[in-house]
C-alpha positions in Angstrom: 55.1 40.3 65.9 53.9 38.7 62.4 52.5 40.4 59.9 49.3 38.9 58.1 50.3 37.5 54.8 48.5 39.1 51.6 47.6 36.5 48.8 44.9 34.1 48.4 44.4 30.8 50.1 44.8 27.6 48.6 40.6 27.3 48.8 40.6 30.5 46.9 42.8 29.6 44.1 40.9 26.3 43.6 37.9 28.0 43.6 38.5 30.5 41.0 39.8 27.6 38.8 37.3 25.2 38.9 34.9 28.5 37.3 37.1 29.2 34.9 37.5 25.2 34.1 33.6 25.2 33.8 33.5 28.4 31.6 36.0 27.5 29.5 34.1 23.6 28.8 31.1 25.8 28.3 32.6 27.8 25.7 34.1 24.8 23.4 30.8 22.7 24.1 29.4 26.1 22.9 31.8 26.4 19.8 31.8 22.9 18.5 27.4 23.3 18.4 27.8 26.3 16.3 30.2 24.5 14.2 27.6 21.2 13.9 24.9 23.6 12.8 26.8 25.7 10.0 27.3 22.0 8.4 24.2 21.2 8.5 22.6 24.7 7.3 25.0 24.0 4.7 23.1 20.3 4.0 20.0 21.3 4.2 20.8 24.5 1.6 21.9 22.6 -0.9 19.4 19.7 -0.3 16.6 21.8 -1.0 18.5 23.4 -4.1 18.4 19.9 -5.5 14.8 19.3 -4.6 13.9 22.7 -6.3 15.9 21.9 -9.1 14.0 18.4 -9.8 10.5 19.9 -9.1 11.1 23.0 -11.2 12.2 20.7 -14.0 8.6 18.8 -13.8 7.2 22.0 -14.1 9.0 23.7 -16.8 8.9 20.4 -18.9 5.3 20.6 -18.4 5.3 17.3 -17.7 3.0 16.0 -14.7 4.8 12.2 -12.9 2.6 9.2 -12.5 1.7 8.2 -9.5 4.3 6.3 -7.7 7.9 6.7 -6.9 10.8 7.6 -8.8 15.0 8.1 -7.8 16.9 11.1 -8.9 20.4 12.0 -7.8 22.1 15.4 -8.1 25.3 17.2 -7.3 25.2 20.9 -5.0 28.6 22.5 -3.7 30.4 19.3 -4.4 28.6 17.4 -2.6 26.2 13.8 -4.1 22.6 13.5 -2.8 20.5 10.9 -3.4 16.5 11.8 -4.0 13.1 9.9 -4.6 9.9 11.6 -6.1 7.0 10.5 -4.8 4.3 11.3 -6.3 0.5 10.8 -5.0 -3.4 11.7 -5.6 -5.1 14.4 -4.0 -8.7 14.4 -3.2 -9.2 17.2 -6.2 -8.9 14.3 -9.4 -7.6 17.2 -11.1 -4.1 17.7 -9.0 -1.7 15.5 -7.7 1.1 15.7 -4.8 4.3 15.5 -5.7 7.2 15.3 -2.5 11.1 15.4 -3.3 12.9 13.3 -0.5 16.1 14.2 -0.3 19.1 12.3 1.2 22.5 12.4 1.9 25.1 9.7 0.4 24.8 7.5 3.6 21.2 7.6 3.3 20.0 9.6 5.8 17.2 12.0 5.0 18.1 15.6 5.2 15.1 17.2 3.8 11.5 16.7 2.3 10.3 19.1 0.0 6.6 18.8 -1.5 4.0 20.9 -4.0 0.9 20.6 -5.5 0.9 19.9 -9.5 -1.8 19.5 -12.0 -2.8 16.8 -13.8 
């Protein structure tokens, strides 16, 4: 008489790979996202440090831009940005809006930063 054999079947096996397979691509799809959005937290940190940094300048030098645009560039955690200040009218005469675009050195724009200033 034969026994029945213990184990798993071939079906079985292949089964239990293919979820682990999928799991497993899951996870390092996962892992490589995370990774993407540290760098850019990290890009749009410093961005906005060198968008405060310009518009607290304007502030502290008590000096109020003409309307228009002007470039600025700056350096955060080793790394070059490129910047414009735009500044505009408001429909109060007395206060203008002032936005800090910033980019990155391949020119694509990271962050836009913008405040209210009086004349």
């Amino acid at each position: 008489m034969r026994t029945p054999s213990r184990g798993f079947t071939l079906i079985e096996v292949l089964v239990a790979l293919t979820i682990v397979a999928i799991t497993l691509g899951a996870g390092i799809k996962a892992a490589g996202a995370l990774a993407n959005n540290g760098q850019r937290l990290a890009d749009v940190s410093a961005a906005q440090w060198c968008a405060d940094n310009q518009l607290t300048g304007l502030r502290l030098a008590g000096a109020t831009p003409g309307i228009g645009d002007s470039d600025f560039a700056c350096t955060e955690l080793g790394l070059n940005y490129v910047g414009k200040l735009v500044a505009r009218p408001t429909p109060n005469p007395l206060f203008i809006r002032v936005d800090a675009l910033v980019a990155g050195e391949d020119g694509l724009p990271i962050l836009t930063l913008s405040t209210v200033m009086r004349k």
